[in-house]
C-alpha positions in Angstrom: 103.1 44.3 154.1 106.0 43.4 152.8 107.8 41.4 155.8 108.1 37.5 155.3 106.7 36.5 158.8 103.0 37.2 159.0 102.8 39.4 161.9 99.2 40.3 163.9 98.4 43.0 166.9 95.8 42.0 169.1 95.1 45.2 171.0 92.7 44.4 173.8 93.3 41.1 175.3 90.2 40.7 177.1 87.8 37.8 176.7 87.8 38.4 172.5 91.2 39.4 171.8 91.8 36.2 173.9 89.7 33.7 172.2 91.1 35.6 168.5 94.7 34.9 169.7 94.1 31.4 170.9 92.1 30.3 167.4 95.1 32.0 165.6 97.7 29.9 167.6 95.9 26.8 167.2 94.9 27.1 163.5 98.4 28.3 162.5 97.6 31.4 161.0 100.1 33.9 161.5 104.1 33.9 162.6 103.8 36.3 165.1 101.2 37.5 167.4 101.9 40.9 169.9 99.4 41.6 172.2 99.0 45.0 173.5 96.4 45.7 176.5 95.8 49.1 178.5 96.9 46.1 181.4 100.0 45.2 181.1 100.0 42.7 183.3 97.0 41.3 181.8 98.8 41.5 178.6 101.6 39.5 179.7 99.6 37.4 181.6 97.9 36.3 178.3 101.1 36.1 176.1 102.7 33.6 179.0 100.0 31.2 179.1 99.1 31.2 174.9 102.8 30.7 175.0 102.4 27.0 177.1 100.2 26.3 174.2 103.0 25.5 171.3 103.7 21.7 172.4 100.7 21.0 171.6 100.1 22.9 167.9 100.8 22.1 163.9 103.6 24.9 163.9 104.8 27.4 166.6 103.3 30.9 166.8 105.8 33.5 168.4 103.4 35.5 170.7 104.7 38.3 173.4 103.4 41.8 174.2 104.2 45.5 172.7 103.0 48.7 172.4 101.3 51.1 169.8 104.8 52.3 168.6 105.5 48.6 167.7 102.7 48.4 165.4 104.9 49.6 161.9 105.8 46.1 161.2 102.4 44.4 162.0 100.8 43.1 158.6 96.9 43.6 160.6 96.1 45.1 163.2 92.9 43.4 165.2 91.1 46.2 167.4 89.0 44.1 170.3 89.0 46.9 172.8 85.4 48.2 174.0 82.9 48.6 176.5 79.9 47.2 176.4 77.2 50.0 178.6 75.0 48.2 181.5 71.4 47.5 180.9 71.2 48.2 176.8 70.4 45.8 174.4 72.0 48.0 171.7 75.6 48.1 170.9 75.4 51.9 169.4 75.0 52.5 173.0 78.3 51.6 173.3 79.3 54.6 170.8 80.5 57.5 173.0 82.8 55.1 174.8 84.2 53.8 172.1 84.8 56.7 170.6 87.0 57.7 173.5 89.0 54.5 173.1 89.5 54.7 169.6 90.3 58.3 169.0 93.7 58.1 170.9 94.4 54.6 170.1 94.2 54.8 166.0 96.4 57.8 166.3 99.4 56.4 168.4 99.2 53.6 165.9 99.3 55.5 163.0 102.2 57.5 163.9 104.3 54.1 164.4 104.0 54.3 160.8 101.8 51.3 160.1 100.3 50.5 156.8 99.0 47.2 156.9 95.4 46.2 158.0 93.0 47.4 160.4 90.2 44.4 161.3 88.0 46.2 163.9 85.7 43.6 166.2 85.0 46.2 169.3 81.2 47.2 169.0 79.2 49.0 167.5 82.0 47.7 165.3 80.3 49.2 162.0 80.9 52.8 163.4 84.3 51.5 165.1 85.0 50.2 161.3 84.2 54.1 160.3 86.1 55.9 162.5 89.3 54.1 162.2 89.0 54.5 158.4 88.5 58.5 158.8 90.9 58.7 161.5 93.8 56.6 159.9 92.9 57.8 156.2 94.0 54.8 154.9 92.9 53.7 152.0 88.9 51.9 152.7 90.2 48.7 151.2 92.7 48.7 154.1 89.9 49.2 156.9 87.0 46.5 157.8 85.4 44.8 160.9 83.7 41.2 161.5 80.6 43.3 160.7 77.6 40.6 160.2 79.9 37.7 159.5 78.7 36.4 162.9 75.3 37.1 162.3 75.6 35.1 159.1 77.5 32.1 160.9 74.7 32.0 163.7 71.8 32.1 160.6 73.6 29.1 159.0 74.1 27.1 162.2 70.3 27.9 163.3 69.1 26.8 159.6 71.2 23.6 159.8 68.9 22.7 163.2 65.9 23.3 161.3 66.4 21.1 158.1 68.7 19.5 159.1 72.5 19.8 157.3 75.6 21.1 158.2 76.0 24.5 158.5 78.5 24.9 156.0 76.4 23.7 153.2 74.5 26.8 154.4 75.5 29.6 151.9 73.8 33.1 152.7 74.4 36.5 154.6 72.9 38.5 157.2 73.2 42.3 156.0 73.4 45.8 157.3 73.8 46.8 160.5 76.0 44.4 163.3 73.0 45.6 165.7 69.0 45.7 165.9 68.6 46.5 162.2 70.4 43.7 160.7 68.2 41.5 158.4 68.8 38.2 156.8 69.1 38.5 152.9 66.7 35.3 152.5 66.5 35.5 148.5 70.3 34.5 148.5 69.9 31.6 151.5 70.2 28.5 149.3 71.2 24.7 150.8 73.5 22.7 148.9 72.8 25.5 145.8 68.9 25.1 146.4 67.3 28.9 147.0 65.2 28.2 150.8 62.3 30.3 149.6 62.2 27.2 146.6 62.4 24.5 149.6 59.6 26.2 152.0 57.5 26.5 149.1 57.7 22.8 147.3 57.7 21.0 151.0 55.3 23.0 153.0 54.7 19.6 155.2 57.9 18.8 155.9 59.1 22.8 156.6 55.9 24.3 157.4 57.1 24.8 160.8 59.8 26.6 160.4 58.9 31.0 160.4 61.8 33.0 158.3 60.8 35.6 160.7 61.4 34.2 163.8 64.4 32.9 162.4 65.5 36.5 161.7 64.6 37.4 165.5 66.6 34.6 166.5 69.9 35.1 164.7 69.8 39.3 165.7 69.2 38.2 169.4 71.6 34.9 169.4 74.6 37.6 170.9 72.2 38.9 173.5 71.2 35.4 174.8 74.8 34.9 175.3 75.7 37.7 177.0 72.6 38.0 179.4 73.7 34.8 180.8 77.4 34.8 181.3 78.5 38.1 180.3 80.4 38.1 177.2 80.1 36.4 173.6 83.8 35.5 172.6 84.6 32.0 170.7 82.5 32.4 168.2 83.8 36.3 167.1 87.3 35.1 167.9 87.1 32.4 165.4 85.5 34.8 162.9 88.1 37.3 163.4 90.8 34.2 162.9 88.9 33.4 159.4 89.0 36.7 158.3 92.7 37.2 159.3 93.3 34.1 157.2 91.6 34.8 154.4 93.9 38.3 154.5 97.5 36.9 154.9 96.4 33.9 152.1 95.4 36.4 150.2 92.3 33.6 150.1 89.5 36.0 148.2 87.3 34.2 150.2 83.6 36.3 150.2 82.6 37.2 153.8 79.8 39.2 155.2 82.5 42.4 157.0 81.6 45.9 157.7 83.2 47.8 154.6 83.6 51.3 153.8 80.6 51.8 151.2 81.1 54.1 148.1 78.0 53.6 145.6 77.7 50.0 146.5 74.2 49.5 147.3 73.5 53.2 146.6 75.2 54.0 149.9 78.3 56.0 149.9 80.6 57.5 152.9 79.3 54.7 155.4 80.4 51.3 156.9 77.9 48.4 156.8 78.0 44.4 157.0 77.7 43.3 153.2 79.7 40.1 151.2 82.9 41.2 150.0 86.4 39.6 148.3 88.8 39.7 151.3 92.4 39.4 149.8 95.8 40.4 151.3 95.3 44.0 150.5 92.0 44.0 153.2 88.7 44.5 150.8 89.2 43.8 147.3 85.7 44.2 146.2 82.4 44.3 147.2 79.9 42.1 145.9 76.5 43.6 145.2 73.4 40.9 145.6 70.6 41.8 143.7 68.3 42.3 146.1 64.7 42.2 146.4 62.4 45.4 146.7 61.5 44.6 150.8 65.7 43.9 151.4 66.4 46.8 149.5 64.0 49.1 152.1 65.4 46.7 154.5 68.9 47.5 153.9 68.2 51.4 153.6 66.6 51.3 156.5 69.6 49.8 157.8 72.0 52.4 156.2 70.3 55.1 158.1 70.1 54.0 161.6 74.0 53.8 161.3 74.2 57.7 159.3 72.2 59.0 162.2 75.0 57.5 164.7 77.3 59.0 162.8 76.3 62.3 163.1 77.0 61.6 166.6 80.8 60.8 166.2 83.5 64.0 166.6 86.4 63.0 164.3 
């Protein structure tokens, strides 16, 4: 990444790589922005009307469409294309297909000779996260996906209703799997620095009403309730996917709840799961280990292994 523009590939242009591009342009994040689609004319469709957009932005954002062999130069590469399977509540439904789009795809990009950053968003993006680090061989740092920083952002935003503050005195993360066995790590949720469990237990009257676990069920359906009723979730994972690509090109070491490649972190090794980590300009600088509690430690297991059994069903 050694280039003095900051250059991003969206490939997949669709409703998320879209939004991603849009939040991008209008937070100024990046110098560049090439947008590759298996459309082109969608592709170019996209990059004409973002374009239109730079009157009315801090700085101007250079956007226009490209192909895999164009990716040597790109400092990240964002990877929103999938399929989403009719009538399944479960994104690892979604495996075989994306398997089939990712397979050829990581390859042509690879042999463009790129070395940057791969940020994976296409679901199950855990699994998508894993396969483009096997397939690439890059280096794990150099692979990750949004993972369960959504989940985490929709956790904070559903507390901040409940108690009521802003969601970004929130702090706290929503582990594990991007899917049906996420979990909410509440013995890190504090507000304003004060633990929840401590709150819930010294104001019972006041926050009686609120139930952790229907809390939990909440933020693990919040995507579903989205996309049962107009068809797609996209501004809020195209703003995550904007934050993340920030914290990357700032070399920010902002901590963020991603799918990383795990190797002894948690007692988990050769696997890709939604846990904090460091993100800096080389991808994943570290991950942080919480100290979790005996249930979110069977919690996150648990976790762990729904996503090893769907990898036994990946040919790489």
């Amino acid at each position: 990444m050694g280039s003095s523009l900051r250059k991003v590939a969206i490939v997949g242009v669709g409703y998320v790589g879209a939004s991603c591009a849009y939040a991008l342009i209008n937070q100024s994040i990046c110098d560049e922005i090439m947008l590759i689609d298996r459309t082109p004319d969608r592709a170019y469709a996209q990059a004409l009307d973002l374009s239109h957009c730079m009157d009315f932005t801090h700085s101007r954002t250079k956007v226009y469409t490209g192909t895999y062999e164009q990716c040597k130069d790109m400092d990240i590469v964002i990877l929103c294309s999938g399929a989403t399977p009719p009538n399944s509540k479960n994104r690892l439904d979604a495996l075989e297909l994306a398997q089939d789009i990712h397979k050829p795809m990581i390859k042509q990009i690879m042999a463009s000779g790129f070395q940057g950053v791969f940020l994976a968003a296409a679901n199950p993006v855990d699994l998508v996260t894993y396969m483009v680090w096997k397939l690439s061989e890059l280096p794990r740092h150099q692979v990750l996906g949004t993972g369960t920083s959504i989940d985490s952002s929709r956790l904070k935003t559903l507390l901040s209703n409940y108690l009521p503050v802003d969601p970004r005195s929130v702090q706290g993360y929503v582990l594990g799997e991007h899917g049906e066995s996420q979990f909410p790590c509440w013995s890190h949720v504090t507000i304003g620095g004060k633990p929840i469990l401590d709150i819930l237990a010294q104001h019972p009257k006041r926050f009686g009403h609120m139930n952790l676990e229907e809390i939990a069920l909440q933020t693990k359906d919040a995507g579903w309730e989205i996309y049962s009723r107009k068809g797609s979730t996209h501004y809020g994972i195209g703003n995550a996917l904007a934050y993340i690509t920030r914290s990357i090109l700032n070399d920010d070491h902002k901590v963020i709840a991603v799918s990383a490649i795990l190797d002894q972190e948690y007692g988990q090794t050769d696997l890709c799961a939604g846990v904090p980590a460091i993100i800096n300009r080389q991808g994943v600088k570290e991950i942080v280990e919480l100290n979790l509690s005996p249930k979110e430690k069977d919690q996150f297991n648990y976790s762990c292994s729904v996503l090893r059994q769907a990898v036994q069903r990946l040919s790489l």
